[in-house]
C-alpha positions in Angstrom: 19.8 0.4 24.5 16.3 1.1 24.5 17.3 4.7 23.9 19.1 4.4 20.8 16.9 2.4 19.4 14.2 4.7 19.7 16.6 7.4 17.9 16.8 5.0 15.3 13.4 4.1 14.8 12.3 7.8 15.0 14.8 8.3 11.9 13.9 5.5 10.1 10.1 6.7 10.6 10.5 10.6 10.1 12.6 10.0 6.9 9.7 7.9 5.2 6.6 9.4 6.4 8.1 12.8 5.3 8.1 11.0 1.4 5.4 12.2 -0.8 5.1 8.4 -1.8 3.7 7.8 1.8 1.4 10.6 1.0 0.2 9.8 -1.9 -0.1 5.8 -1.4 -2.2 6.3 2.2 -4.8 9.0 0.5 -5.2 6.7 -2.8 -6.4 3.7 -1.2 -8.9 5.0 0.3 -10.6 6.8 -2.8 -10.2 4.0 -4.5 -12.4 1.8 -2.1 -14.5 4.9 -2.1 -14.5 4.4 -5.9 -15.7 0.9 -5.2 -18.5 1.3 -3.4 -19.8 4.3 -5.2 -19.2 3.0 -8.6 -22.4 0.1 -8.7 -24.5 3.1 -7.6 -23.2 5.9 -10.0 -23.0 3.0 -13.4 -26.7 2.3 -12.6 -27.9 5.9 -13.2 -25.6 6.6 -15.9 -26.5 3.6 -17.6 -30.4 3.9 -18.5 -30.9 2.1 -21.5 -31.2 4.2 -24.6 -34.6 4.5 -26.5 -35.2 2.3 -29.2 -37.9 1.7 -31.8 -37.6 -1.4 -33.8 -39.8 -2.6 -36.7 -40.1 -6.2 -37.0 -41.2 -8.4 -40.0 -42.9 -11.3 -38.3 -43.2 -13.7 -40.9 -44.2 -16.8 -38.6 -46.9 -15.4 -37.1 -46.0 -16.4 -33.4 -42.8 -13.9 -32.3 -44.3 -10.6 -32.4 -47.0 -10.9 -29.7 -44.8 -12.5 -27.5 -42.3 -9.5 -27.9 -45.4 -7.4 -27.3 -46.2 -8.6 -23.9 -42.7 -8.8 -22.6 -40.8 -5.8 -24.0 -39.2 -3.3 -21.4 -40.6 0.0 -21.8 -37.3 1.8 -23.7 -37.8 -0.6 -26.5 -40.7 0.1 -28.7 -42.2 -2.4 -31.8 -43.8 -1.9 -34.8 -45.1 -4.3 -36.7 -44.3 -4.1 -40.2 -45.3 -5.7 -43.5 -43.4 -3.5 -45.9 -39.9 -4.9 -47.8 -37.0 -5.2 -46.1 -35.3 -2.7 -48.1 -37.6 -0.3 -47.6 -37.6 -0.7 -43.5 -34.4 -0.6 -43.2 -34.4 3.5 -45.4 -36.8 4.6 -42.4 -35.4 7.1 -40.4 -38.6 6.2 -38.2 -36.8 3.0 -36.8 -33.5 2.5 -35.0 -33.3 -1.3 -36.6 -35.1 -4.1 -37.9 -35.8 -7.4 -36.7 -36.5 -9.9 -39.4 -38.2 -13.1 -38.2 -38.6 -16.1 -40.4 -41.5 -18.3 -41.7 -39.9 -21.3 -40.6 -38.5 -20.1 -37.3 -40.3 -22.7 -34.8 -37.6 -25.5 -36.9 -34.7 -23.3 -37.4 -35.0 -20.9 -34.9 -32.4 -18.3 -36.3 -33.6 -14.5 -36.8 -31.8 -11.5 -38.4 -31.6 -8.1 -36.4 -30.0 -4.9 -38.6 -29.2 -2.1 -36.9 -28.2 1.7 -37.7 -26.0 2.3 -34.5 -23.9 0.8 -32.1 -25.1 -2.7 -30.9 -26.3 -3.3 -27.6 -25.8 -6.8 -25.2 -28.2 -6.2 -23.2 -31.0 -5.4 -25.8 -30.0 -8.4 -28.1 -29.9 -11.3 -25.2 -33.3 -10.0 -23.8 -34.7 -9.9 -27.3 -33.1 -13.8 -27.9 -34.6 -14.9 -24.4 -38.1 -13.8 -25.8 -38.2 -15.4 -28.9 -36.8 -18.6 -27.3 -39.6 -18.3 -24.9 -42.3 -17.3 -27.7 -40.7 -20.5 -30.5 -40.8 -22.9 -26.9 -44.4 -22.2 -26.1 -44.9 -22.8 -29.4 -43.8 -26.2 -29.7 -45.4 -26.9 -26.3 -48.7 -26.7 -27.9 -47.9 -28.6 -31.0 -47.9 -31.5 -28.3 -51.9 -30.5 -27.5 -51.5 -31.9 -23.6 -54.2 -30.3 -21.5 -52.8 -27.3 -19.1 -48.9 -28.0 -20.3 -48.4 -24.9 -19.7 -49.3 -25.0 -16.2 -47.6 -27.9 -15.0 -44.5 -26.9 -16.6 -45.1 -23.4 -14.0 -45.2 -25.5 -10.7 -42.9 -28.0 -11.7 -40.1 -25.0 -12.1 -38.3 -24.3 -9.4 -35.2 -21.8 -8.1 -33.9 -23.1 -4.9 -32.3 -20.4 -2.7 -29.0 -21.9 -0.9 -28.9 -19.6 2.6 -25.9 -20.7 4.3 -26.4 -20.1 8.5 -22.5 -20.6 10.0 -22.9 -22.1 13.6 -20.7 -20.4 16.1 -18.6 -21.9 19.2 -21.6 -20.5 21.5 -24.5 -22.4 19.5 -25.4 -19.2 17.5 -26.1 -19.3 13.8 -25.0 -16.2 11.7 -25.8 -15.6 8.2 -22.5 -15.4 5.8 -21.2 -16.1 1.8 -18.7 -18.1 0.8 -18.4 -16.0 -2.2 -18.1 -12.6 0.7 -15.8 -14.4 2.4 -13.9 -15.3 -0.4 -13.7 -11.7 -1.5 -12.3 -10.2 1.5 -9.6 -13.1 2.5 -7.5 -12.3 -1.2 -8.5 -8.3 -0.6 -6.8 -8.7 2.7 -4.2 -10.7 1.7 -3.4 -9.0 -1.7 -3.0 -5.8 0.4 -0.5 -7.5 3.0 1.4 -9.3 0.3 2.3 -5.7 -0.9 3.1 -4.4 2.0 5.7 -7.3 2.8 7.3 -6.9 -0.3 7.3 -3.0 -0.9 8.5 -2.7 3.0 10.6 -5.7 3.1 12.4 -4.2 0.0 12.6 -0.9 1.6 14.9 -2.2 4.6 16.9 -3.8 2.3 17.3 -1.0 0.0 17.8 1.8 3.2 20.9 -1.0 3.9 22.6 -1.1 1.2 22.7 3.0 0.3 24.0 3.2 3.4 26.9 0.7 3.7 28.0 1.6 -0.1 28.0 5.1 1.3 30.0 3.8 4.5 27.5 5.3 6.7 27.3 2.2 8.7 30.7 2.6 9.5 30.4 5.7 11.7 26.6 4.7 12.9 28.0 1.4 14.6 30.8 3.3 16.4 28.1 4.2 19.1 25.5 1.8 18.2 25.8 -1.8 18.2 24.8 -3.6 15.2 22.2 -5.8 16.7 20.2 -2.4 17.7 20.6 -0.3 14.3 19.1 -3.4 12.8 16.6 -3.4 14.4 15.9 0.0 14.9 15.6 0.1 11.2 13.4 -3.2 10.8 10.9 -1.5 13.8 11.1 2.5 12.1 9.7 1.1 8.6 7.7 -1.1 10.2 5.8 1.9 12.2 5.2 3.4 8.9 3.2 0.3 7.7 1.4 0.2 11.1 0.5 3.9 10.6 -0.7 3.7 6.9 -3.1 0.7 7.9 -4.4 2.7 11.0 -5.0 5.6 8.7 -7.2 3.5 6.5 -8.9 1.5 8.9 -9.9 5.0 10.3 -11.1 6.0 7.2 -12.6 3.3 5.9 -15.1 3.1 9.1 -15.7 6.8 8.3 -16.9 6.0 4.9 -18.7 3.2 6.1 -20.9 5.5 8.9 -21.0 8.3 6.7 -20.7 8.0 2.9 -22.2 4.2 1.9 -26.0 5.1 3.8 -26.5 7.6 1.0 -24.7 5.4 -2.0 -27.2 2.6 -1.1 -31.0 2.9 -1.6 -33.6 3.1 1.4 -35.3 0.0 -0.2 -32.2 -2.2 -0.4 -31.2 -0.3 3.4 -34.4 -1.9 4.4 -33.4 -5.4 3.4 -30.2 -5.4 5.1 -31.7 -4.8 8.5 -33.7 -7.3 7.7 -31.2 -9.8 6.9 -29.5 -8.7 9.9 -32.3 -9.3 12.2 -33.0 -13.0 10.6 -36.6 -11.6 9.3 -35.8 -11.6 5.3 -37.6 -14.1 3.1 -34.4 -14.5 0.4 -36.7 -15.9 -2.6 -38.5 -11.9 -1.9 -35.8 -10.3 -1.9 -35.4 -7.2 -4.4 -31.6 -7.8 -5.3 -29.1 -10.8 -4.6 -28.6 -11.7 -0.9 -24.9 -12.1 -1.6 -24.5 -8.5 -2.3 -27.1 -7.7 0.8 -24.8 -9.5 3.0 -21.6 -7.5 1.3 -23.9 -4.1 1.9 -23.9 -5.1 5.6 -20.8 -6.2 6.2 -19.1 -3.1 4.7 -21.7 -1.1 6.4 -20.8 -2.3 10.4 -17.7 -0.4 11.6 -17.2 -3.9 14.1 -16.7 -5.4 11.0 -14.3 -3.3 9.3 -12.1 -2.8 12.9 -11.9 -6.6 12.9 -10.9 -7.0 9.2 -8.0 -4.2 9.8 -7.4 -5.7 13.4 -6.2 -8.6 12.2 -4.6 -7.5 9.0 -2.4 -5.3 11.6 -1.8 -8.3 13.7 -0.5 -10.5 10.7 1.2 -7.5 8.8 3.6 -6.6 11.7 4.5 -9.8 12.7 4.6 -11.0 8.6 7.1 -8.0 8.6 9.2 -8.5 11.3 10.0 -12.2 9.9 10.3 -11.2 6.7 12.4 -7.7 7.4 15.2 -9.5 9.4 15.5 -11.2 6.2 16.2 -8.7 3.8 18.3 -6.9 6.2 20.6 -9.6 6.5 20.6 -10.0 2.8 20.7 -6.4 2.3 24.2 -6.4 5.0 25.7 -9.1 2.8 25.7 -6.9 -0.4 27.0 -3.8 -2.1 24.8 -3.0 -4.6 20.9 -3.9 -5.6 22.3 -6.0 -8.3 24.0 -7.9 -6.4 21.3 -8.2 -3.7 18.8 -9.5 -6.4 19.7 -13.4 -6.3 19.7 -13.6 -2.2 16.5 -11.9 -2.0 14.7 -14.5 -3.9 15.0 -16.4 -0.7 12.6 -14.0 0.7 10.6 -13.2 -2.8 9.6 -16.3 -3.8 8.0 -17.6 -0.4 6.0 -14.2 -0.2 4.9 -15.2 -3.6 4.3 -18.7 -3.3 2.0 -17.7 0.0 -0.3 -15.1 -2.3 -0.6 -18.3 -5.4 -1.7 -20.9 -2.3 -4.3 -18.0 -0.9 -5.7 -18.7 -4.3 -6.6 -22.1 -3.2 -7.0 -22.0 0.5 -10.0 -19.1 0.0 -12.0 -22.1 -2.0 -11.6 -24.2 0.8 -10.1 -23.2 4.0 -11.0 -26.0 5.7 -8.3 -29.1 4.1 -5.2 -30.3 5.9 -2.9 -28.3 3.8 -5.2 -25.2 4.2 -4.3 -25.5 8.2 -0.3 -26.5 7.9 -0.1 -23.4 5.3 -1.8 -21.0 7.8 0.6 -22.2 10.5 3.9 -22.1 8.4 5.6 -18.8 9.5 7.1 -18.6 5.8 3.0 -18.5 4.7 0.9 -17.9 7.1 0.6 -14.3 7.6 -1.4 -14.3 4.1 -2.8 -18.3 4.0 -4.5 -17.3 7.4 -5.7 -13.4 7.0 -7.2 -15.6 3.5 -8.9 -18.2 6.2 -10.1 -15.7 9.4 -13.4 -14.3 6.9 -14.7 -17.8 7.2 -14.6 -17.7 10.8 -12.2 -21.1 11.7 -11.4 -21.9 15.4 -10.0 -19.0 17.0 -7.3 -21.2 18.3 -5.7 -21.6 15.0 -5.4 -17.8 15.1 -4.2 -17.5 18.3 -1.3 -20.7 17.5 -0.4 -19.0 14.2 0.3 -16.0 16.0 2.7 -17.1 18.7 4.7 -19.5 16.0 4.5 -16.2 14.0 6.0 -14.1 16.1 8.1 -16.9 17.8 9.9 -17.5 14.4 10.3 -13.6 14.3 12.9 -14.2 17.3 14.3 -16.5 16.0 15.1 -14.9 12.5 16.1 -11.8 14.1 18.5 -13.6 16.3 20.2 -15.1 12.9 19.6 -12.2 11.0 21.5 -9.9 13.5 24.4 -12.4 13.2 24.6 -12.0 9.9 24.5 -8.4 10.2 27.1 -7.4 12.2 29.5 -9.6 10.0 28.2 -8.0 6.8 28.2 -4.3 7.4 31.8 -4.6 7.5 32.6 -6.9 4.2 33.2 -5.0 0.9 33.8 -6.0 -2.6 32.5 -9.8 -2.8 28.8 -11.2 -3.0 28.9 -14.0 -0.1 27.0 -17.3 -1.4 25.2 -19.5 1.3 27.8 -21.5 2.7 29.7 -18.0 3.9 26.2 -16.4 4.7 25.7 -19.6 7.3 28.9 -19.4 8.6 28.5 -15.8 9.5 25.1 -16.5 11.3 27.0 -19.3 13.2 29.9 -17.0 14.4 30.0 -15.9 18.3 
């Protein structure tokens, strides 16, 4: 037995990985998470703001020094009292900013331009004159040191969040990180269910229309060419994830050091060893904590460990599935109904992921992640924010448990199927098969 299905699964295996689809799809991925991390590092340098010299009619009196002290050094001002008309037929100037007499009441202002707009330019220059009409006003109310007070009253609170482990140990982490990863993670699997799921199905059907079956189960017995085929596609998953896994780490060693600067390097350790002072830190500790994450090759081994663990046994459920709806049908037309039976809970998993990654902590969060139906992608959504390790281990055996148990029911289904031509069965017939000795 064991021998045949070995033949089987080296067929099923060899035909696919052969496919310049499997090619294609395991070198892609990759460069596109290279993409990824490369791309905040390559838009920053070619994305220096342009240089820009603005004349500004500062009727009020109060705007202009203010823009004087604060302005970034691409942006230059020029003070001038000339007509509007006349600024604006300067080739000297790039724009000008009009400010009115009566701004500190009605605090609009007009900026003309001779080119493309900018966002960036136009919100800093609207935070400046807020800041220039609200110190303004501050003084209208002549309190001794205002100013001042209104400096130490201001605060920004920095929310570190430490998670406590089983052994007493505190680790830093992000919600928002963890949030990230679990829908990556589970995006990716929900793919692979469906695309490979589908494929089983598919390989099926061309070959009982073509009455291949027919010969193949003269020396094999259907139970094992089922599941030869179900464990042959299913190695081609396993290999595609091990192939990115691998190169993922690679990139992580080798390619993100030099994508990320020594100064913000220098932070991460620091975060790492528990020494950095967030409210000093030179860019948000969220994307710090991303930098290191993606940077430890532990890390990324554990995220694809455990994506492997839930994608073959996610797989193995969901295959037996479409094989036995695949056996019960002629064509894909015909095999589009029945396969909503396996469609819609794949689908249904990835929309509750949605909610579970906000909070992976309520009741239905848990009873989701234990479901064989949704767990594979409820709990690879929950493991980033590091719950009990015996919910994983639980999910897992009822996982793989339910596998069994589908394959058992699938197979019965099977070997009746293969063999029926010319009529789409509905339920009833599909259940009566599976209950046949």
């Amino acid at each position: 037995m064991k021998n045949k299905i070995g033949i089987i699964i080296g067929r099923e295996f060899k035909e696919r990985v052969a496919k310049k689809s499997f090619i294609i799809t395991t070198i892609l991925m990759p460069v596109l998470m290279l993409a990824m991390m490369a791309a905040p590092a390559l838009i920053a340098m070619m994305s220096s703001p342009q240089d820009r010299v603005l004349a500004v009619i500062d009727d009020s009196g109060i705007v202009f020094p203010a823009l004087v002290e604060q302005h970034p050094e691409n942006l230059t001002l020029a003070p001038v009292t000339e007509p509007l008309d006349s600024a604006l037929r300067s080739e000297a100037y790039n724009g000008v900013l009009v400010v009115g007499k009566d701004v500190a009441s009605t605090p609009v202002v007009t900026l003309y331009l001779h080119d493309a707009g900018s966002v960036e330019m136009e919100s800093m220059l609207s935070k400046m004159i807020e800041g220039a009409v609200r110190d303004y006003r501050l003084k209208s109310y002549d309190i001794d040191n205002l100013q001042q007070i209104l400096d130490e009253v201001e605060t920004n609170v920095t929310l570190n969040t430490v998670r406590i482990s089983e052994d007493g140990e505190g680790e830093s982490t992000s919600s928002a990180l963890s949030f990230g990863i679990g829908l990556f993670t589970t995006f990716i699997l929900y793919m692979f269910l469906l695309m490979y799921g589908q494929m089983v199905m598919t390989s099926i059907i061309e070959e009982k229309s073509n009455r291949v079956l027919e010969l193949v189960v003269s020396s094999v017995k259907p139970t094992q060419l089922m599941l030869g085929k179900i464990l042959g596609v299913g190695l081609v998953a396993v290999v595609q994830v091990i192939i990115w896994a691998v190169l993922m780490g690679a990139m992580s060693l080798l390619v993100l050091p030099f994508l990320v600067p020594d100064t913000v390097m220098t932070q991460v350790n620091m975060l790492n060893a528990g020494t950095l002072d967030a409210s000093q830190a030179a860019v948000d500790v969220e994307l710090l904590q991303a930098i290191s994450y993606f940077g430890s090759i532990t890390s990324i081994m554990s995220l694809f460990g455990y994506l492997l663990l839930f994608l073959i046994g996610g797989f193995l459920f969901y295959a037996s599935i479409f094989a036995a709806i695949g056996s019960a049908v002629d064509n894909i037309q015909d095999a589009s109904q029945l396969q909503s039976f396996a469609v819609i809970p794949i689908i249904l998993a990835l929309i509750f992921s949605v909610t579970v990654a906000q909070d992976p902590n309520t009741s239905l969060a848990v009873w989701l992640s234990m479901i064989p139906f949704t767990s594979p992608m409820v709990m690879l959504c929950r493991i980033p924010f590091s719950i009990p390790a015996w919910e994983i281990v639980v999910s897992l055996i009822l996982l793989y448990g339910s596998f069994v148990a589908m394959a058992w029911i699938a197979g019965k289904i099977y070997r009746v199927g293969i063999f029926m031509y010319g009529k789409k069965p509905n339920i009833k017939e599909l259940i009566r098969w599976a209950r046949y000795k």
